[in-house]
PAZA-24797 format. One record per residue (C-alpha): residue in one letter; x, y, z. Coordinates in steps of 0.5 Angstrom, whole numbers, plus 500, padded with zeros to 3 digits. Example, Ala and Ser with C-alpha at 12.3 -4.5 7.8 and 13.67 -1.06 7.14 Angstrom:
BEGIN
A525491516;S527498514;
REM end
This chain:
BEGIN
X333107623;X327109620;X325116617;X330120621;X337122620;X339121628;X337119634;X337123643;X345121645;X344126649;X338125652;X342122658;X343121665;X343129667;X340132662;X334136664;X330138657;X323138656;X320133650;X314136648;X312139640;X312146644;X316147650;X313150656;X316156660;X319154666;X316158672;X324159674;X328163669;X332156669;X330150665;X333146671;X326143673;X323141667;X321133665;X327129661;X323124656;X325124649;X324119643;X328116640;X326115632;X323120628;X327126630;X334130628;X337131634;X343136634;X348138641;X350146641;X356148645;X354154649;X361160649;X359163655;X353158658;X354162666;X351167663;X346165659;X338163663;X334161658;X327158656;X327155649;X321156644;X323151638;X318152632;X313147630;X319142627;X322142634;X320137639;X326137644;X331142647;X334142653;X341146656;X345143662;X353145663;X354149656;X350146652;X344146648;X340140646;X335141640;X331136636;X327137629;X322132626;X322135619;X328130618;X321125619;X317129614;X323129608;X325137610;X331135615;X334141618;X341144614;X346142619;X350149618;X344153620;X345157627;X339159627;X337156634;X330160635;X331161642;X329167646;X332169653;X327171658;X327179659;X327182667;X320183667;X318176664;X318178656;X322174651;X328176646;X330173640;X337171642;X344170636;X349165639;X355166635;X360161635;X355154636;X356149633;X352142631;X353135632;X349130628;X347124632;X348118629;X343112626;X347106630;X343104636;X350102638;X353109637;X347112641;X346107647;X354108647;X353116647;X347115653;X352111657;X359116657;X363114663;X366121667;X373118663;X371118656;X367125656;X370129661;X367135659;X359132661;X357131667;X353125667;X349121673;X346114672;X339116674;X335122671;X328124673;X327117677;X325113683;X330107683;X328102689;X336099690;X340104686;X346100688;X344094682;X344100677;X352099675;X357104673;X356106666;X348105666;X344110664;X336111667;X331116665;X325117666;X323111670;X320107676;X325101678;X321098683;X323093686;X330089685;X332092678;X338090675;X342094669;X348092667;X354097664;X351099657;X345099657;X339104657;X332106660;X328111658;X320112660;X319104664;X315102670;X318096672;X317091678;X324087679;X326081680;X330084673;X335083670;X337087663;X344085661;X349090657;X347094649;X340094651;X336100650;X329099653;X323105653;X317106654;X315099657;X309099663;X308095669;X304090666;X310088661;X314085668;X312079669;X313078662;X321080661;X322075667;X323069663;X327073658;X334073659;X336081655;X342084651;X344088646;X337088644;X333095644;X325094647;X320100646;X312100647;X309106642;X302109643;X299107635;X294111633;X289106628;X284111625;X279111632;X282105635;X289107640;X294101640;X300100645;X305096640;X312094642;X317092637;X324089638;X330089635;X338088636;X342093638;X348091631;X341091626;X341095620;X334098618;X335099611;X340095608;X337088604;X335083608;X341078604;X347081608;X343084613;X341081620;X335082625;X337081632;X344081632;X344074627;X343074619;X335074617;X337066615;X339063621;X333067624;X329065619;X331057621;X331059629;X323062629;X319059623;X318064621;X318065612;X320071608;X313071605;X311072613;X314079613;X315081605;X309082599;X311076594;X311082589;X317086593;X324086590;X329083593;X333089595;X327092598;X326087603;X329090609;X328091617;X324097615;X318094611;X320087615;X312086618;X314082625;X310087629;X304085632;X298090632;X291087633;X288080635;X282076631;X281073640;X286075644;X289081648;X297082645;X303084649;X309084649;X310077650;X308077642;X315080640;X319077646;X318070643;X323071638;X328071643;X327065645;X322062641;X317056642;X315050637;X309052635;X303056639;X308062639;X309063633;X302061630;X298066634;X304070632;X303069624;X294070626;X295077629;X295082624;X302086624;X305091621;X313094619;X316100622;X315103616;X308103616;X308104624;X311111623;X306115620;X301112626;X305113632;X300118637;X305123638;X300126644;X299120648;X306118648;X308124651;X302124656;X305117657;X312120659;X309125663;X304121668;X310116668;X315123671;X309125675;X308117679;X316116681;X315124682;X310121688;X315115689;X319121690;X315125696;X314119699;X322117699;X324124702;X319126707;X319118710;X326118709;X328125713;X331127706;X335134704;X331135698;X327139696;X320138692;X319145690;X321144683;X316138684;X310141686;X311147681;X311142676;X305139677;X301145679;X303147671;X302141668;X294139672;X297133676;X297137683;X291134685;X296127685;X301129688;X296132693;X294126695;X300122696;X302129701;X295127704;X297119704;X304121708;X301126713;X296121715;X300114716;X307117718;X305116724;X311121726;X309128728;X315131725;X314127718;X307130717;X308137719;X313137714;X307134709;X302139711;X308144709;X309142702;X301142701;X301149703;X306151698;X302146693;X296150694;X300157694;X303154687;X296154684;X295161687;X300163681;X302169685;X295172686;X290172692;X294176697;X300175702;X302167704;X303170711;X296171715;X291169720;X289162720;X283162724;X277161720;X272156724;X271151718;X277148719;X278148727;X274142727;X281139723;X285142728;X282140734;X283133732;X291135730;X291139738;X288132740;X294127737;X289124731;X294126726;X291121721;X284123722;X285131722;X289130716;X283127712;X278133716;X284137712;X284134705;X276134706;X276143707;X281144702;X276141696;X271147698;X277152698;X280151691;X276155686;X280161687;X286165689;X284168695;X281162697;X288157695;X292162699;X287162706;X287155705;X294155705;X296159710;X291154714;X295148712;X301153716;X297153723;X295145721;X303145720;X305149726;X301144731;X304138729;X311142731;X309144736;X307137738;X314134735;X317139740;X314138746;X317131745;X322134749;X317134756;X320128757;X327131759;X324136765;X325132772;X321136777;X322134785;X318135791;X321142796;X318144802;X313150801;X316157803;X312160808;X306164806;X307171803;X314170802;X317171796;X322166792;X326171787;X330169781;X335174778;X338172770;X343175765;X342177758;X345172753;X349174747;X348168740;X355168738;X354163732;X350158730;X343162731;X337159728;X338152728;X336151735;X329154731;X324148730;X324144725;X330146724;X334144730;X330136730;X331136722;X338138722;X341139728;X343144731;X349149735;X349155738;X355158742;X352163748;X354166753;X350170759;X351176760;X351182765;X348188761;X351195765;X353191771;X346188771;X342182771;X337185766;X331179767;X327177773;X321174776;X318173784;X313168785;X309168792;X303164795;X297168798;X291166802;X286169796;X284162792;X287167786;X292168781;X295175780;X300177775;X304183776;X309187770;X314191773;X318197770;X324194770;X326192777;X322188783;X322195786;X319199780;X312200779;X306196776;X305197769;X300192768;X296188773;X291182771;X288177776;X285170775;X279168779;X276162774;X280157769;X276161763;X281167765;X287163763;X283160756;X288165752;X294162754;X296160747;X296167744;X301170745;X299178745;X294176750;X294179757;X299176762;X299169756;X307167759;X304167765;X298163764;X302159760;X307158765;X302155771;X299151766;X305148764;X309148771;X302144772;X301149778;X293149775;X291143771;X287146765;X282144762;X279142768;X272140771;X275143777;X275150779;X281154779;X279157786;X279149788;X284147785;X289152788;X285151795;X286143796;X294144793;X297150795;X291153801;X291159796;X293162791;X300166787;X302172786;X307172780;X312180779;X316180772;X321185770;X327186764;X330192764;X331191756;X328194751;X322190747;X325186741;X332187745;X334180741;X338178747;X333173748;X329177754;X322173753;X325165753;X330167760;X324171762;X320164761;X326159765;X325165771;X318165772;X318157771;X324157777;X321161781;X314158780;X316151781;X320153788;X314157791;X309150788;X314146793;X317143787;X325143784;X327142778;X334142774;X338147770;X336141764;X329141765;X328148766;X330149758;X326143757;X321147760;X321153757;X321150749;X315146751;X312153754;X314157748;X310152744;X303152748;X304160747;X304158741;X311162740;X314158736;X322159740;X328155740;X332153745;X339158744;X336164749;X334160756;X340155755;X344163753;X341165760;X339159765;X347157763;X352161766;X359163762;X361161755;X357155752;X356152746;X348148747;X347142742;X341138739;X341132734;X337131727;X332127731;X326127736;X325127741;X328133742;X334134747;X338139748;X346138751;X349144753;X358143753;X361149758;X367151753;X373153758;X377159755;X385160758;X386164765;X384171764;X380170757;X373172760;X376178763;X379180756;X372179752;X369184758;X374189756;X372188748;X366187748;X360193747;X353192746;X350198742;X343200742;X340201734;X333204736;X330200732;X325193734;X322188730;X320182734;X323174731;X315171730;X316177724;X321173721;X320166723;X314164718;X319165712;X325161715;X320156716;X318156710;X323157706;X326150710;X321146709;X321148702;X328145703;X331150698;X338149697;X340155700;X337154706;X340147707;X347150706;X346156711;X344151716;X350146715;X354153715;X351155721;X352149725;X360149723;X361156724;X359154731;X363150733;X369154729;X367160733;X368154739;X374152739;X377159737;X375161744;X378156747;X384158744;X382166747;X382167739;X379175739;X381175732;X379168730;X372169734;X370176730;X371173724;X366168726;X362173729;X362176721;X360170718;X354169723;X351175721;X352173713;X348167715;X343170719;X342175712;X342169709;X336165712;X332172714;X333177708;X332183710;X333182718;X338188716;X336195717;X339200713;X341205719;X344198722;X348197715;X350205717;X352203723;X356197722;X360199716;X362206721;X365201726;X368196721;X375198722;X375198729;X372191730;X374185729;X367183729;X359185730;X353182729;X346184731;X343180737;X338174735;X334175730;X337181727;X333186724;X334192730;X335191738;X342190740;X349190736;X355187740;X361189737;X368186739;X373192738;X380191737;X382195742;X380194750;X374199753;X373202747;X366205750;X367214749;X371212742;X365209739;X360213741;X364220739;X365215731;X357214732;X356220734;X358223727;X355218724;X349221719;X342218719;X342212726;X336217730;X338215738;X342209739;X346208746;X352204748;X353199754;X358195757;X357188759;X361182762;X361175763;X356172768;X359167770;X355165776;X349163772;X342165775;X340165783;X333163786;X333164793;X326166797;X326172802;X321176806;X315179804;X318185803;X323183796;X331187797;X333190790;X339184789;X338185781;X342190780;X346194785;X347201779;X341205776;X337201771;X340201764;X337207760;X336205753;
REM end
């Protein structure tokens, strides 16, 4: 092999390195994400073992010899191209030149004691072998077939194949053995075993169509000619020495006399009369054509000498000017060949978005966009996000696209530019969002994509776009949610009388397990579990709403204290359509219930008739809507969502209309996306569903939710009353200020998301199974396992008085967890011991730094909630006690 005392064994199937004369620091403190070319010839190349890799999180800085150093699974791969220039590193030289990455960012140079070298050999054959290890013979590297590559049909790359790099289009197949390393080819294919083949592009397809390949090595090279850039490809066989005398050598796996006589070719074609004998080798041998007089050159050139054909092939051969690889070395454009490599990593990397967002794929691609913010291909990879939004013809596809855009374009910020977190309501971009509200997906996406280019300049800019490529993101979604308004059956009633009030009383719901993968995307990306359970809250049903007619053509929206008897804390009367025009913002004055008649469809908004005529020509008047909650704001017992189903039951049935339990959570989902909220399903069907059950949503649209009653044994529901407590914290925070990080950080598809999501789901259905085994000790240990998860996919959902709190009560529980979202409202405890109310309050009491809290009994409700109209004056039938002070 020439001018090198080794070759790339280990740059293989799994290894992440980066091939570049000055490696580039990752923007993570692993190299994990980093590009995987590599070059075989011209470079020393030498494996380290790592003594303690697990401890170890590096960037590698090589110096100006090194070209290549990479770290997987307690090694450490570095090449050096002085071995090119007559200096080959000494191989007893521990002097790495690697630096650790400081915790601020900066570097210190790094001594690994006990490393070792591992030269690699000039055999093709031992290095495609080293590149194709099977799990049995190195049981201590763990390879994969594929490497940084998009491979259309996987399954034809069989066991022991080895692809990196690469674009495999089509049907490809690699047999055992045989290696590919930065190719973009089209199939129909088929490379046979002991082939090494790199650097081939698409044009080269059509031509290894008609050679049947094996044990032979096909690499394409960028040559530099003074001013003239080539692409040269040379052919050799996988048993070939380079630099042993033609007279006992072989070139292509035969002796050079019968390769002689095969071709036509003759000594004098490759070698200077005047070269002694014993030089005249594969090194010197001029078989690589470079230039044509007339014609175009490709790899057509040097495959003939596979098979080769009397005549033509071997004239217009012997007419182009060709070259040794001894004398193709010195030219080799070591630049273009890395760009080559890295244009190549960045087009199967958009091969790779278009698989995993239309494929609904758990992988993430922020390691990709992050690479391609770095390395200047973001403006690719932009595109192929603006291609898949556009004609996925799938709202939940494209939400997820419009999502990786704006961490592309956060990406570029590069930490600057201000929180991601922010208003998205600038006007320029409400004409894109118009038509993504209106269901012109495509074109919104093409409004979008023509904003953005006005808004890159800077980083404040990028951030303000990216947070409006989020409102563009969280229409879509709510479009994808409101898939589920084919689930809500609504039929015709008698109206009740005038003034008469129709009154719905609901429980309280405690999330048991399985919380946030009721939350889109979450629920239709990866399906979901929740275990609920209604509750009465100091013997109590804690939320209500009534609903009546009147004879004024208007809408009066009344918010009570906390019982149907408590007096007005906010009143706001609609007369005109424009009253309701801020239903979709969710701090806006009565928005719930102007999101509540718009969807019940009582009023039809937007419309060309009038409000007033409206409700006179359907209902011969108006309706005045009373609510209540005796719940503090940012309970988390899921006060808001229950709320919802409440005023939607009592609006229907004043309307004239009826509606399931099924359909008022299908409801409520599609009013919580109108108000913009962004809710899940887990706090109506906690609250609308009496008892104990577990709710549950598919990994598809549209959206549907089953709800499963869970039957406990004789007594249990008296024993879980006795056991458990709520404790008021003090503390609020409402879910919205959590939601657009576990959002994102989904969407970003981060490992540790996906897991937590897997994790929440089967938790559920343990803590489901637990009761109906009447398990209270198995249910509080999924009680403490769901608050772990709940940490996980909201960190800092935790406050420090709450971890206080729980850590005071530890031994007296089985376990607790903060309610909802977490982050302050309620903790519902499981105590070991039954009506443990006094007990807890005197070990709280005691306890330093909690501020005011409050304990309150609750019990199952296992009657569910009550619609039923009475007079004109309402009876207090929502609690039978005093109102709960908290």
């Amino acid at each position: 092999m020439p001018g090198t005392t080794g070759s790339t064994s280990l740059m293989n199937r799994g290894w992440c390195t980066t091939s570049s004369t000055k490696a580039q620091r990752p923007r993570s403190s692993s190299v994990q994400g980093l590009m995987a070319p590599s070059h075989w010839y011209g470079m020393t190349w030498a494996l380290v073992a790592l003594p303690a890799p697990s401890l170890l999180s590096l960037w590698l800085q090589p110096q100006p010899c090194c070209a290549l150093a990479g770290v997987r699974g307690g090694f450490l791969l570095l090449g050096c191209c002085r071995a090119a220039s007559g200096h080959p590193c000494h191989p007893s030289s521990r002097c790495l030149h690697v630096h650790g990455t400081g915790l601020r960012g900066t570097t210190h140079p790094a001594c690994i004691p006990n490393a070792s070298y591992d030269y690699m050999t000039t055999s093709a054959s031992d290095h495609i072998r080293s590149l194709t290890l099977l799990p049995s013979s190195a049981s201590h590297l763990c390879f994969c077939k594929t490497a940084h590559s998009h491979v259309d049909q996987p399954c034809l790359l069989e066991d022991g194949s080895s692809v990196t790099n690469c674009l495999l289009e089509g049907a490809v197949r690699v047999a055992a053995g045989s290696v590919i390393q930065h190719c973009h080819l089209q199939g129909p294919l088929e490379i046979g075993p002991g082939c090494l083949l790199s650097g081939l592009t698409v044009g080269s397809s059509p031509a290894l169509q008609g050679f049947p390949l094996h044990d032979v090595v096909l690499q394409g090279h960028h040559v530099q000619l003074r001013d003239l850039p080539c692409h040269v490809f040379t052919l050799t066989g996988r048993l070939d020495d380079w630099q042993s005398p033609a007279e006992r050598a072989t070139y292509l796996n035969m002796p050079w006399a019968e390769f002689f006589h095969r071709t036509g070719v003759r000594e004098g074609d490759l070698w200077d009369a005047e070269m002694p004998q014993g030089s005249r080798c594969l090194l010197s041998a001029r078989l690589f054509p470079v230039l044509h007089a007339h014609e175009a050159l490709g790899l057509e050139d040097v495959l003939w000498l596979l098979a080769p054909v009397a005549g033509e092939r071997l004239a217009r051969w012997r007419a182009a000017w060709r070259m040794s690889w001894q004398e193709l070395l010195p030219c080799l454009d070591k630049a273009a060949e890395l760009g080559a490599r890295q244009a190549l990593f960045f087009l199967q990397g958009q091969h790779k978005v278009r698989r995993v967002l239309l494929g609904r794929k758990d992988s993430s691609l922020l390691p990709l966009a992050r690479s391609a913010v770095h390395e200047g291909y973001h403006e690719a990879v932009l595109g192929t996000l603006d291609e898949v939004a556009s004609t996925a013809g799938d709202a939940g596809i494209a939400a997820r696209a419009l999502a990786c855009i704006a961490e592309v374009l956060g990406c570029m910020a590069r930490g600057e530019g201000g929180l991601r977190s922010g208003p998205a309501a600038n006007r320029e971009w409400a004409s894109a969002f118009g038509r993504l509200e209106s269901g012109d997906i495509a074109g919104g996406v093409q409004e979008l994509a023509a904003e953005r280019q006005k808004w890159m300049s800077r980083p404040a800019l990028l951030v303000r776009a990216a947070r409006h490529y989020e409102g563009a993101e969280q229409i879509l979604v709510r479009q994808a949610v409101m898939s589920s308004c084919q689930f809500v059956t609504v039929g015709q009633a008698e109206l009740p009388p005038l003034g008469h009030w129709v009154q719905v009383v609901c429980p309280a719901r405690l999330d048991l397990s399985g919380g946030w993968s009721d939350t889109p995307p979450i629920t239709y990306e990866h399906g979901g579990a929740v275990v609920d359970v209604a509750v009465l809250v100091d013997g109590c049903w804690p939320i209500g709403a009534q609903v009546r007619r009147i004879s004024e053509p208007e809408l009066r929206l009344v918010s009570l204290g906390g019982t149907p008897q408590s007096e007005a804390v906010a009143e706001l009367v609609c007369r005109e359509l424009d009253h309701l025009r801020d239903y979709c913002q969710p701090h806006a004055p009565g928005a719930l219930l102007k999101a509540a008649f718009i969807c019940s469809q009582v009023v039809q908004f937007p419309s060309q008739k009038p409000l007033q005529a409206q409700l006179m020509e359907n209902f011969r008047g108006g309706f005045e809507v009373h609510t209540w909650s005796t719940l503090p704001h940012g309970s988390g017992l899921g006060t808001s969502s229950i709320l919802a189903g409440a005023v939607m039951a009592a609006l229907y049935r004043a309307a004239g209309k009826t509606a399931s339990t099924e359909s008022l959570i299908h409801a409520v989902l599609h009013l919580e996306q109108r108000l913009t909220t962004g809710g899940g399903w887990q706090d109506q069907v906690g609250g609308l569903v009496p008892g104990i059950k577990i709710g549950r949503s598919k990994a598809q649209l549209p959206l549907r939710v089953e709800v499963e009653d869970i039957q406990v044994p004789d007594g249990f529901t008296q024993t879980l009353n006795d056991h458990l407590l709520l404790v008021y914290t003090g503390k609020t925070r409402l879910a919205r200020n959590l939601l657009q990080d576990v959002v994102r950080n989904w969407y970003a598809r981060l490992p540790s998301a996906v897991q937590n999501a897997d994790a929440l789901v089967s938790n559920a259905e343990e803590c489901a199974q637990a009761l109906r085994q009447g398990n209270l000790s198995l249910i509080g240990k999924c009680l403490d396992c769901y608050w772990q998860q709940k940490k996980c996919m909201a960190p800092g959902c935790e406050p420090l008085a709450v971890g206080r709190m729980m850590d005071a009560l530890r031994p007296y529980v089985y376990g607790q967890c903060l309610a909802g979202a977490g982050g302050g409202g309620f903790l519902y405890v499981l105590t070991r011991a039954p009506r443990q109310k006094e007990v807890l309050h005197q070990i709280l009491a005691k306890t330093e730094g909690l501020g005011n809290f409050s304990i309150h009994s609750v019990e199952v409700d296992t009657g569910g909630f009550s619609v039923k109209v009475v007079g004109c004056d309402t009876e207090d039938s929502a609690c039978p006690g005093e109102h709960m002070a908290v």
